[in-house]
C-alpha positions as CSV (number, residue, x, y, z in Angstrom):
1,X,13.7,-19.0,-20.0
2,X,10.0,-18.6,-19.9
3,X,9.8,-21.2,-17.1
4,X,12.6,-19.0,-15.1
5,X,10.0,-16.0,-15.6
6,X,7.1,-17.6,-14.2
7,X,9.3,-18.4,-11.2
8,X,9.9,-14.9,-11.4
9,X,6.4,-13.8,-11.4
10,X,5.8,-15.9,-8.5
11,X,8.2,-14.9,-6.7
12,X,7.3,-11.5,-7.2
13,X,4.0,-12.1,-6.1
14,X,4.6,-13.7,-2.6
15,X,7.1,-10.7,-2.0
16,X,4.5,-7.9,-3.2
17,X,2.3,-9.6,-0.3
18,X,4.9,-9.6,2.8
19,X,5.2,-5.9,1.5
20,X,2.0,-4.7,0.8
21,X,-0.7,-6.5,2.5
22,X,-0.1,-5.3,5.6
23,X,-0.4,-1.6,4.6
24,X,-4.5,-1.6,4.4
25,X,-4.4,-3.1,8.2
26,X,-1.7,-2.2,9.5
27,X,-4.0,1.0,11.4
28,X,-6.2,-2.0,13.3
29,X,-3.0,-3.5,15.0
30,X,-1.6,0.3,15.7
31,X,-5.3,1.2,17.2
32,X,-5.4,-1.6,19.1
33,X,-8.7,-3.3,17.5
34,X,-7.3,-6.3,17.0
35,X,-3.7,-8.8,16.9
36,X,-1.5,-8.5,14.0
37,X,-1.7,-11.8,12.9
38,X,-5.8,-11.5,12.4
39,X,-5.4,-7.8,10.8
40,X,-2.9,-9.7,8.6
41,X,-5.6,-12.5,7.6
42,X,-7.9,-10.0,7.0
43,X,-5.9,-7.7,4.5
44,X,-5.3,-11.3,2.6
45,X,-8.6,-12.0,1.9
46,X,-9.6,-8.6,0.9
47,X,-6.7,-8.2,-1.0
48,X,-7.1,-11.9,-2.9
49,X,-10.5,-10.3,-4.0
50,X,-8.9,-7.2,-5.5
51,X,-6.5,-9.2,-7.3
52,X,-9.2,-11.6,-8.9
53,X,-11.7,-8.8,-10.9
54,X,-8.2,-6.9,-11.2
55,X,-8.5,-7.7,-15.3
56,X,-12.0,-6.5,-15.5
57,X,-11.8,-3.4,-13.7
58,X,-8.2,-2.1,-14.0
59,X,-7.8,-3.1,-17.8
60,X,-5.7,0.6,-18.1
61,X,-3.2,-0.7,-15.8
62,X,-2.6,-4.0,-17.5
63,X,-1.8,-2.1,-20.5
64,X,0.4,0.6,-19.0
65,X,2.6,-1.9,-17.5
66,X,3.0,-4.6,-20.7
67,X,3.9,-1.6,-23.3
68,X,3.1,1.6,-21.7
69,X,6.9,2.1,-20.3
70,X,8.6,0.1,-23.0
71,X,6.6,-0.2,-26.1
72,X,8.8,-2.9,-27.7
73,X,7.8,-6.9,-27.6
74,X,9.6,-8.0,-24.3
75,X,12.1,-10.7,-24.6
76,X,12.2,-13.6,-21.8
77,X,15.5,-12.1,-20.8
78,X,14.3,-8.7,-20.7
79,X,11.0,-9.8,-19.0
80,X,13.6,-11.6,-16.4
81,X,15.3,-8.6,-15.7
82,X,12.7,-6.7,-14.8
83,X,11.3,-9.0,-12.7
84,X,14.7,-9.9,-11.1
85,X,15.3,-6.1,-10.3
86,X,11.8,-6.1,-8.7
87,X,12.0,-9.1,-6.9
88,X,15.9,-8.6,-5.2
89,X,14.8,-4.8,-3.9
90,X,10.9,-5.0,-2.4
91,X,12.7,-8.9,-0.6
92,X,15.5,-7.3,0.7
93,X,13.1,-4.1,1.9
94,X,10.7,-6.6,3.2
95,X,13.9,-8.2,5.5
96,X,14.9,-5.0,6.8
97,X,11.1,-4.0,7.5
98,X,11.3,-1.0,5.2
99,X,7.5,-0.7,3.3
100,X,8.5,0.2,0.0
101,X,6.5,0.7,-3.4
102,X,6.5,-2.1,-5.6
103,X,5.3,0.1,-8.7
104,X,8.3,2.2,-8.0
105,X,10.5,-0.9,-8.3
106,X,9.0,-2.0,-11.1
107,X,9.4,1.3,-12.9
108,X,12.8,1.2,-12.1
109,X,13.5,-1.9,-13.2
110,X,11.7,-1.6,-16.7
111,X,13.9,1.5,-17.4
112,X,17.0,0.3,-16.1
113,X,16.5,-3.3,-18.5
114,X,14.3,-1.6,-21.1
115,X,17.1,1.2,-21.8
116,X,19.8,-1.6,-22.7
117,X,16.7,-3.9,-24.4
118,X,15.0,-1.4,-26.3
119,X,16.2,2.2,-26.0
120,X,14.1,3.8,-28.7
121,X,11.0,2.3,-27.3
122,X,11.3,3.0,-24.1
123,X,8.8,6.0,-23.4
124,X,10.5,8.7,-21.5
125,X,7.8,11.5,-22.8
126,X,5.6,9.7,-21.3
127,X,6.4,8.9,-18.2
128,X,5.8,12.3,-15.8
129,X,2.5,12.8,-16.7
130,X,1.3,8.6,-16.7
131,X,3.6,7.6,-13.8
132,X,5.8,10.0,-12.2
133,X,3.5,12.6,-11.3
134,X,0.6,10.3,-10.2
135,X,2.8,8.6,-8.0
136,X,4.2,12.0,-6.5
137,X,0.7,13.8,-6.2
138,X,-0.8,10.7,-4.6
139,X,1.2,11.1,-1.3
140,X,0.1,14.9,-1.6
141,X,-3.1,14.3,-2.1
142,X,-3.6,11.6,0.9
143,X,-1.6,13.7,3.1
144,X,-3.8,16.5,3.0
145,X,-7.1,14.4,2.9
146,X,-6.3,12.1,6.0
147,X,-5.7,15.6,7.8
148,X,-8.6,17.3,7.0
149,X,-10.7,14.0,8.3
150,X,-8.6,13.6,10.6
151,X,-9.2,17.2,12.1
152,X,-13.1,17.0,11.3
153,X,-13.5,13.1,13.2
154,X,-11.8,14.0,16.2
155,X,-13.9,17.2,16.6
156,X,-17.0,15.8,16.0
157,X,-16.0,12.4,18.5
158,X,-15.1,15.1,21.0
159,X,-18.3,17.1,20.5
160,X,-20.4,14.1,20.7
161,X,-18.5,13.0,24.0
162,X,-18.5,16.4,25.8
163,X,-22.9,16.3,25.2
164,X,-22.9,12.7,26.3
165,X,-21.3,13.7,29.7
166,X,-23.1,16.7,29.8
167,X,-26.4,14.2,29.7
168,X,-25.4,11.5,32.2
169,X,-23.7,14.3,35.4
170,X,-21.2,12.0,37.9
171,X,-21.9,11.6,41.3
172,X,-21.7,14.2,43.6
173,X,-18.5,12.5,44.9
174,X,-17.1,12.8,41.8
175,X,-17.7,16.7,40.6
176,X,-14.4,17.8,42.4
177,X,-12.3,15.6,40.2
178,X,-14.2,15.9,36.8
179,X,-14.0,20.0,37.2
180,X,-9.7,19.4,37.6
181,X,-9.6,17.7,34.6
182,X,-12.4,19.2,32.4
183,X,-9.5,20.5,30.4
184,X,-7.8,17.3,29.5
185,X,-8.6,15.8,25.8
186,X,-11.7,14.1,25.6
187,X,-10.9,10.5,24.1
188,X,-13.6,8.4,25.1
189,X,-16.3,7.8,22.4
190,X,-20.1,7.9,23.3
191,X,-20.9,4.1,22.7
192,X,-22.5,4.4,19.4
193,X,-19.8,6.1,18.3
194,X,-17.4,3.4,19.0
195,X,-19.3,1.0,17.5
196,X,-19.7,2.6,14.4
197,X,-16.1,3.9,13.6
198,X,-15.4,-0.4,14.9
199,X,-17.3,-1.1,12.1
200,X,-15.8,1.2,9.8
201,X,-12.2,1.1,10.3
202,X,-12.9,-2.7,9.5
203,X,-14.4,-1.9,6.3
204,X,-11.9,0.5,5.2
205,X,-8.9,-1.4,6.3
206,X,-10.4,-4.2,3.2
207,X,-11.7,-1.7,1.3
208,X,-7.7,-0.7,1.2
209,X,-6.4,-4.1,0.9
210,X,-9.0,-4.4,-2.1
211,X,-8.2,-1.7,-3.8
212,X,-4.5,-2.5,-2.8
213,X,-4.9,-6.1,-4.8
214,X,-6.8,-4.6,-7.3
215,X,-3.5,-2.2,-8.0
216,X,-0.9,-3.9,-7.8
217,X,-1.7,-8.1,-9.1
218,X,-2.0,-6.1,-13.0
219,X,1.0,-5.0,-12.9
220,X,2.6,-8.1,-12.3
221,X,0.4,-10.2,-15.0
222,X,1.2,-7.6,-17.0
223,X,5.4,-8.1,-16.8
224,X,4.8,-12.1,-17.0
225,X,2.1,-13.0,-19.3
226,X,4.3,-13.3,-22.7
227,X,5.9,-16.2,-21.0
228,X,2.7,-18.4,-20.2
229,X,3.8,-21.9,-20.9
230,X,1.8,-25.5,-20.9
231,X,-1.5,-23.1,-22.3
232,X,-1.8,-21.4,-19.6
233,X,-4.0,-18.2,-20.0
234,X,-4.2,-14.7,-18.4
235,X,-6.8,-15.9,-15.9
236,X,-4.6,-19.2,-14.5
237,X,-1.9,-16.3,-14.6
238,X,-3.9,-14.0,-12.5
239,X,-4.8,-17.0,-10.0
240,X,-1.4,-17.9,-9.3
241,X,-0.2,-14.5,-8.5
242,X,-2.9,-14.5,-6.3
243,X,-2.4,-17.5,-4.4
244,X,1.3,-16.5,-4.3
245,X,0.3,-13.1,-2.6
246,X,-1.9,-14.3,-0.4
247,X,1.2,-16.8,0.8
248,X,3.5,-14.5,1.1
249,X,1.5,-11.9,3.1
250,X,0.3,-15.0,5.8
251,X,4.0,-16.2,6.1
252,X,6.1,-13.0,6.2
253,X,3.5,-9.8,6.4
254,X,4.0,-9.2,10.3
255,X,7.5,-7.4,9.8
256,X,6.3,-4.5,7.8
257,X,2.6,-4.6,9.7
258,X,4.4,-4.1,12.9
259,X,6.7,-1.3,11.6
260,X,3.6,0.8,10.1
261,X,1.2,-0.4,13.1
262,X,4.0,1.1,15.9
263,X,6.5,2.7,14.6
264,X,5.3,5.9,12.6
265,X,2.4,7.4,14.9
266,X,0.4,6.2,17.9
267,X,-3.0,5.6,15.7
268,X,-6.1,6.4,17.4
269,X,-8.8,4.0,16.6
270,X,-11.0,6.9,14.9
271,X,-7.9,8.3,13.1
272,X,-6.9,5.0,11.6
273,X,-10.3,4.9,10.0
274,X,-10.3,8.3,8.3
275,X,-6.3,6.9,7.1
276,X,-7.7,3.6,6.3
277,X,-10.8,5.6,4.2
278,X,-8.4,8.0,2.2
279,X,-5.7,4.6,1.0
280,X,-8.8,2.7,-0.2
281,X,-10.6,6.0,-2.0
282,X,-7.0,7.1,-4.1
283,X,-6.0,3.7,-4.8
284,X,-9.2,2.1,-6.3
285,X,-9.8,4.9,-7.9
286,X,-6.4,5.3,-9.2
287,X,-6.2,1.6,-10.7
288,X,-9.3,1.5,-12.4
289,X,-8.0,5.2,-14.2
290,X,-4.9,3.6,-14.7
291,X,-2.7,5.8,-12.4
292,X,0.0,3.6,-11.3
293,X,-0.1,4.9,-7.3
294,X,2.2,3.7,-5.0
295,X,0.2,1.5,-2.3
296,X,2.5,2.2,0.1
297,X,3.0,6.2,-0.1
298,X,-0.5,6.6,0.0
299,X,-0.7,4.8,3.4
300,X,1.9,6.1,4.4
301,X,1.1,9.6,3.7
302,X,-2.6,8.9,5.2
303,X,-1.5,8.0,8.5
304,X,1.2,10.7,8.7
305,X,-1.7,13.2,7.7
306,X,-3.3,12.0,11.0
307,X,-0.3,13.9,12.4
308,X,-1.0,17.3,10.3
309,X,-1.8,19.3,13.4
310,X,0.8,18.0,15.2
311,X,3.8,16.5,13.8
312,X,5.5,16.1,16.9
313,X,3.6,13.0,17.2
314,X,5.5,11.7,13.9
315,X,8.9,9.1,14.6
316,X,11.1,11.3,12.8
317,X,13.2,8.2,12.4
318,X,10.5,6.1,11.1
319,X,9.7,9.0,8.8
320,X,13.4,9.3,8.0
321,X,14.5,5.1,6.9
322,X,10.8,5.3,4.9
323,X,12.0,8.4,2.9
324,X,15.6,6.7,2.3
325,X,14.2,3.5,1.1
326,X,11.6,5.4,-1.0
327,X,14.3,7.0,-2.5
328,X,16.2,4.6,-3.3
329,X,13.8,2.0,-5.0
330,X,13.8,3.3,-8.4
331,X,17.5,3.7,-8.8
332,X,18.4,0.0,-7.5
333,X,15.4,-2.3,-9.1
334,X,16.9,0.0,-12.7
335,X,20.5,-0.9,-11.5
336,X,20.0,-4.9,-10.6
337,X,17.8,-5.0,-14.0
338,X,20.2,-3.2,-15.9
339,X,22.7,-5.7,-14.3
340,X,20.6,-9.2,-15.1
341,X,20.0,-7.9,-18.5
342,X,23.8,-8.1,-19.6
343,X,23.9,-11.4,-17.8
344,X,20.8,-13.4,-19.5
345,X,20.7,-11.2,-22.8
């Protein structure tokens, strides 16, 4: 059984990276800075980093996830569950490119198998104020952060534009056609400008994917390291989720990478910065305190805050499948744990 839940943890892993990796880089694709593929590559190796000094600085995390939900000594069959639960739902929302939150599945799944395992230890009091309404006021919080930048970036880009031209006047020639449309939106960056926010919106798309790896790879240790086998140790644990993230975000990232890159806003290239800068803020800061946010909401909710004085500019039926699928995380990872429980116990 323990070998069955390393396969589990694995496999867990390389679905966690199809999912998640994409959601730090997904803004560079969607702003046009650069191919999918390479945004892809690029959220893997940031995102390999996060997950290797995950143990040192999300400690809090570790611990919520191995007996913070269910207190009692897992099982191999109930640590199968759970990981089974996790593993069918984020694979399955990974085929029908729907980004969803592995921490909600994983919640999910440690109720659904933990209330049949264990129903005394599982820690219900808990729960709203260490999981539910972190995860909740996370998409809240990023919403209304990535709008306020949003609104501040693209006044200041627009101010800096408006003295640039005011600097360098056209050619006579051209003075007609520049007074027609002096009332159309200003999107051209003064060249400094551009290069800077390049820069940026590089740096925090990893800074995302960091704090992305350094989220998510404890909670995943955390489910799998009773079962350890051949004297294997937290560490060669931690490297093989790892290695299987990193794999699974290379082979099979693209599908959700496109959907949040195209599908959910046209991302200017300053906007997805100020996104890409709120995801990598809440989330590092939430798994070194040991909030277990959703990766995926946050985004999510940073690059729909880019739409705050607008949301016209939203897919409503982008926004629509993402809230569904959302929805309906917790209940089915509880439902197919609950289900592989009775079937290995």
């Amino acid at each position: 059984m323990e070998i069955l839940v390393l396969i589990l943890v694995v496999a867990l892993a390389a679905a966690n990276g199809a999912n998640d990796v994409p959601k730090g880089v997904a803004t560079l694709a969607g702003a046009g800075v650069t191919k999918i593929r390479t945004a892809i590559m690029w959220g893997t190796v940031t995102t390999a980093l996060g997950c290797l000094v995950s143990l040192s600085l999300a400690s809090k995390m570790t611990a919520l996830f191995s007996r913070g939900i269910v207190s009692a000594a897992p099982s191999a069959a109930f640590a199968a569950a759970v990981l089974i639960g996790t593993v069918s739902w984020v694979t399955l929302a990974t085929v029908l490119k729907l980004p969803v939150s592995t921490t909600h599945a994983l919640v999910g799944s440690l109720l659904g198998a933990g209330s049949l395992f264990a129903a005394d230890a599982v820690q219900w009091n808990g729960l709203l104020a260490k999981v539910v309404q972190p995860l909740l006021l996370s998409i809240l919080v990023a919403y209304a952060v990535s709008a306020v930048l949003g609104v501040v970036t693209r006044r200041i880009v627009a101010r800096s534009a408006r003295r640039r031209a005011a600097a360098e006047p056209p050619p006579a020639g051209l003075s007609a056609t520049l007074t027609a449309t002096a009332t159309a939106p200003v999107d051209v960056e003064p060249t400094r400008a551009q290069k800077a926010i390049g820069i940026g919106h590089w740096i925090t798309s990893g800074l995302a994917s960091f704090a992305r790896g350094l989220n998510d790879a404890p909670k995943i240790v955390a489910i799998g390291s009773f079962a350890m086998i051949g004297g294997m140790t937290t560490t060669t644990l931690l490297l093989a989720v790892t290695v299987a993230m990193a794999l699974g975000g290379l082979v099979a990232g693209s599908r959700i990478a496109d959907r949040l890159a195209y599908s959910v806003i046209k991302i200017p290239h300053v906007e997805g910065f100020t996104a890409n800068l709120t995801t990598a803020s809440l989330v590092g800061l939430g798994a070194t305190l040991g909030l277990p946010m959703s990766t995926t909401q946050v985004s999510a909710g940073a690059i729909s805050g880019i739409a705050a004085d607008d949301p016209s500019r939203l897919n409503k039926k982008t926004v629509r499948d993402l809230l569904i699928a959302w929805l309906c995380t917790p209940p089915v990872g509880a439902a197919v744990a609950a289900g592989a429980y009775l079937l290995l116990a």
